[in-house]
C-alpha positions in Angstrom: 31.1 98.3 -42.0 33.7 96.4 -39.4 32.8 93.3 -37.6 31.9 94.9 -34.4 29.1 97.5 -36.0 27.9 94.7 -38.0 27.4 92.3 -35.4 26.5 95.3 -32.9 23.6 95.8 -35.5 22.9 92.1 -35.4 22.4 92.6 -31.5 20.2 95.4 -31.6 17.7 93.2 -34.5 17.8 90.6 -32.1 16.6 92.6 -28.9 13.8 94.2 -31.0 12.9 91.4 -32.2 12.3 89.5 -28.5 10.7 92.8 -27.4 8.6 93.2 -30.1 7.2 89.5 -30.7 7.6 87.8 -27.1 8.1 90.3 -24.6 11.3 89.9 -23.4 13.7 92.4 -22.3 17.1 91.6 -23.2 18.5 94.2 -20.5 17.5 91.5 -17.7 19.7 89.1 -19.5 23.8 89.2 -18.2 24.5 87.4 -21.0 22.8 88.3 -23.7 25.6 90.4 -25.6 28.0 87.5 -24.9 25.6 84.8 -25.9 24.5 86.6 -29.3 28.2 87.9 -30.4 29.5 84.7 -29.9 26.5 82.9 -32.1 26.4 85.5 -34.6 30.3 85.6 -35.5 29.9 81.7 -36.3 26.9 82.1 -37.9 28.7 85.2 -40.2 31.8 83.1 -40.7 29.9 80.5 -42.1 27.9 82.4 -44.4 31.3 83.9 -45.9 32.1 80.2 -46.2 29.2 79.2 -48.0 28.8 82.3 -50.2 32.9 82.1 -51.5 32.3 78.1 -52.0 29.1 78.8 -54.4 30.6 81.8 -55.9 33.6 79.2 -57.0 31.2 76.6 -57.9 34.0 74.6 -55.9 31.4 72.2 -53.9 29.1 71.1 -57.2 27.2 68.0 -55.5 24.5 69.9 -53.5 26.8 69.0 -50.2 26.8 73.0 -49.9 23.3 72.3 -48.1 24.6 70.8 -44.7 26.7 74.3 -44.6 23.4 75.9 -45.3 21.4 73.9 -42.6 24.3 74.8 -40.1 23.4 78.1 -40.5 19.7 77.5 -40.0 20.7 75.8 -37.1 22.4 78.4 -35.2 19.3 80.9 -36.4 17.2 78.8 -34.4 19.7 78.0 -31.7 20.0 81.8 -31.1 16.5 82.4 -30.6 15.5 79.1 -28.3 18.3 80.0 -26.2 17.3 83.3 -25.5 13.5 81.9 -24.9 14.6 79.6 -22.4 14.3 76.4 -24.8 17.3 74.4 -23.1 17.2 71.2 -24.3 16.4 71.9 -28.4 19.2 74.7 -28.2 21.5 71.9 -27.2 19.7 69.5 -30.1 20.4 71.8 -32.9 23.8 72.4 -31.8 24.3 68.8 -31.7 22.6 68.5 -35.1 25.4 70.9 -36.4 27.9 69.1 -35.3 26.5 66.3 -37.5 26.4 68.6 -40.7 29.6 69.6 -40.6 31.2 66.3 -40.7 28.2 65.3 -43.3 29.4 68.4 -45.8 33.2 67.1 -45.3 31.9 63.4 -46.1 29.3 64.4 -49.1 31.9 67.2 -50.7 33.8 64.5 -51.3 31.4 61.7 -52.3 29.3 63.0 -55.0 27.4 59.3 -55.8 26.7 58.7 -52.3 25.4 62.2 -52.1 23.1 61.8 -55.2 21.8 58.5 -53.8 20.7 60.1 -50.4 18.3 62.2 -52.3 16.6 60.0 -54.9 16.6 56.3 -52.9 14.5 56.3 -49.8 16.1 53.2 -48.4 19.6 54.3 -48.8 21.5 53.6 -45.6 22.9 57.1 -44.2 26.6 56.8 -43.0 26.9 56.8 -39.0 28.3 59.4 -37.7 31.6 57.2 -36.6 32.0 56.5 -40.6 32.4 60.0 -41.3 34.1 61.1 -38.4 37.1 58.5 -39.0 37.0 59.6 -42.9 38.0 63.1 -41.8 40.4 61.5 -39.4 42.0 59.1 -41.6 41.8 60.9 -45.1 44.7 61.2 -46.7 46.0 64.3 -46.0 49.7 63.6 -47.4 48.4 62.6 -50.9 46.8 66.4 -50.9 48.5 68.6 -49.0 52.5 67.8 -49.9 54.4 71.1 -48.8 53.4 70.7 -45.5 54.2 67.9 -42.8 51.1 65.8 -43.5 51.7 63.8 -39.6 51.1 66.9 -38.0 48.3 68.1 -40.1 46.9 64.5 -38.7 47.8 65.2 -35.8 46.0 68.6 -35.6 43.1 66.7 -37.5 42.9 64.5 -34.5 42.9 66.8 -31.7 40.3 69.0 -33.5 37.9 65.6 -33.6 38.4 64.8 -30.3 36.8 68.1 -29.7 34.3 67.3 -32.1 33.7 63.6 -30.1 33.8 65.5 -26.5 30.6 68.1 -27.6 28.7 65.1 -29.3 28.6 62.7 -26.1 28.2 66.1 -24.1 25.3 67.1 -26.3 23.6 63.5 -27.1 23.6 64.1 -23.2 20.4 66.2 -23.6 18.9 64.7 -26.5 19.0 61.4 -25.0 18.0 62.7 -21.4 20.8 60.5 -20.2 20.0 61.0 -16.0 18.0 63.5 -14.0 20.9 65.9 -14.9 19.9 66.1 -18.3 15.9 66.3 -17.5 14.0 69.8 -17.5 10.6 68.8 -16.1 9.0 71.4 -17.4 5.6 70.9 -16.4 4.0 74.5 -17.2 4.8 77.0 -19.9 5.5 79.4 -17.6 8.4 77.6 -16.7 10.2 78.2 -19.8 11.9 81.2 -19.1 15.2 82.9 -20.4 18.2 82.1 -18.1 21.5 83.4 -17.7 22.9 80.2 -16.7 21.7 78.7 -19.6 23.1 81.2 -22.2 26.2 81.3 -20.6 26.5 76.6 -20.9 25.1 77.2 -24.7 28.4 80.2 -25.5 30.9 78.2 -24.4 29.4 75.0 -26.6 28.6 77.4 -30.1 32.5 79.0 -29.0 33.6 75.8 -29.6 31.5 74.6 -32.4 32.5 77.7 -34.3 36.2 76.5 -33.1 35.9 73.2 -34.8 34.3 74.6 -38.4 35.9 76.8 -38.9 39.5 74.7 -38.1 38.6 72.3 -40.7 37.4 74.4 -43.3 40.6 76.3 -43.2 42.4 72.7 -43.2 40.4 71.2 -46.5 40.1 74.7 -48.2 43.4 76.0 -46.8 44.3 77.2 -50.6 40.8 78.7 -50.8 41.2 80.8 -48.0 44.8 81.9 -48.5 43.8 83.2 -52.3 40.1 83.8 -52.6 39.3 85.5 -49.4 40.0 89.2 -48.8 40.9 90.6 -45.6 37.5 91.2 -44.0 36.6 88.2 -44.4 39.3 86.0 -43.2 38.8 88.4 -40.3 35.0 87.2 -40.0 36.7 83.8 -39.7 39.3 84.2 -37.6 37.2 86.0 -34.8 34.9 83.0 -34.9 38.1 80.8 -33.9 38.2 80.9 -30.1 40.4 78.1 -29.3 43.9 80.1 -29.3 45.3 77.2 -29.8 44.2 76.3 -32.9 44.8 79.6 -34.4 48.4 79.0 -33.7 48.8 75.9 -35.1 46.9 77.0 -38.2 49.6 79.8 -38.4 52.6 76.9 -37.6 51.2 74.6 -40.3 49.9 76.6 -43.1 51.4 79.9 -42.5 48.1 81.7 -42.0 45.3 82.9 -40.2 
């Protein structure tokens, strides 16, 4: 099956789904087919991600989870978004973006990993610590054929992203000003909204950007040799910044 009849299929789940448990009729929605491609490729690429990383046993600390509870994420992102649930589709993006530093960090750091889980008092990493590991690890020691200062480079402008969406979305979470406030005094309130779906694409198109970039960049050998063609093309569609496809292709020589 391509990607387009898989993720049409996908759609058509979805729409049932809202028509059958809540009542909603996805035909009033603009964005609906926009909203759900867009969440569904990342959500795909990620489970190709996570199922070629278990299959190579190449992530052996447990880290493999935060990949795991991305996905979860975006399942529950996809349906609060089309309920109308502003404000915890924005969370659980948000959340992502968390994880996907938090499986960079952990992959790495298999004590600090173990210690999480079995000490109650241990003292998680903020999400500064393991947002500068990413952008000061050492990519020359690892990745030699390549120039390593434009790696870093392309490292940094992919976290600056990453920074932007988390004081964007910490925005919401935090209610920040009246801006960021739903007063949502009845239930009838909560409604679906094409405004809304169309604010929550363009953040989970650029969440999908920014996973996807860096598990290309730290499993760039992985995906050149262990993935077939479908599904570097599940991966590539869920890359929507241009730009980084091209300097994926500049650097490593592949997309």
């Amino acid at each position: 099956m391509s990607i387009d009849a898989h993720i049409n299929s996908q759609l058509e789940a979805i729409s049932t789904h809202l028509k059958d448990k809540y009542n909603i009729e996805t035909n009033d929605l603009y964005n609906f087919n926009e909203y759900c491609r867009n969440a569904m490729r990342t959500i795909i690429s990620l489970k190709v991600w996570a199922k070629k990383l278990k299959e190579r046993e190449l992530i052996l600390n447990g880290a493999i989870q935060y990949l795991d509870e991305i996905i979860s994420n975006l399942n529950q992102t996809l349906i609060l978004g089309l309920l109308g649930f502003k404000s915890p589709s924005y969370s659980m993006i948000r959340r992502s973006l968390e994880n996907a530093i938090s499986f960079i960090y952990y992959k790495d750091h298999s004590i600090e990993y173990a210690k999480k889980q079995v000490d109650t008092n241990f003292k998680n990493l903020s999400v500064k610590d393991m947002s500068d590991y990413i952008k000061q690890y050492p990519y020359h020691y690892f990745i030699t054929d390549i120039d390593s200062l434009s790696v870093v480079e392309f490292v940094q402008q992919v976290m600056g992203l990453w920074k932007t969406q988390y004081q964007q979305l910490s925005k919401f979470v935090h209610g920040s000003n009246e801006n960021y406030l739903e007063l949502n005094e009845f239930l009838d309130k909560i409604e679906p909204s094409d405004e809304n779906l169309e604010s929550l694409t363009t953040y989970i198109k650029k969440f999908g950007s920014i996973i996807n970039t860096l598990n290309i960049i730290f499993f760039c050998n992985v995906y050149e040799e262990e993935f077939d063609e479908d599904e570097k093309q599940f991966i590539r569609r869920a890359i929507t910044q241009d730009s980084y496809k091209k300097k994926i292709q500049s650097l490593f020589g592949l997309i």
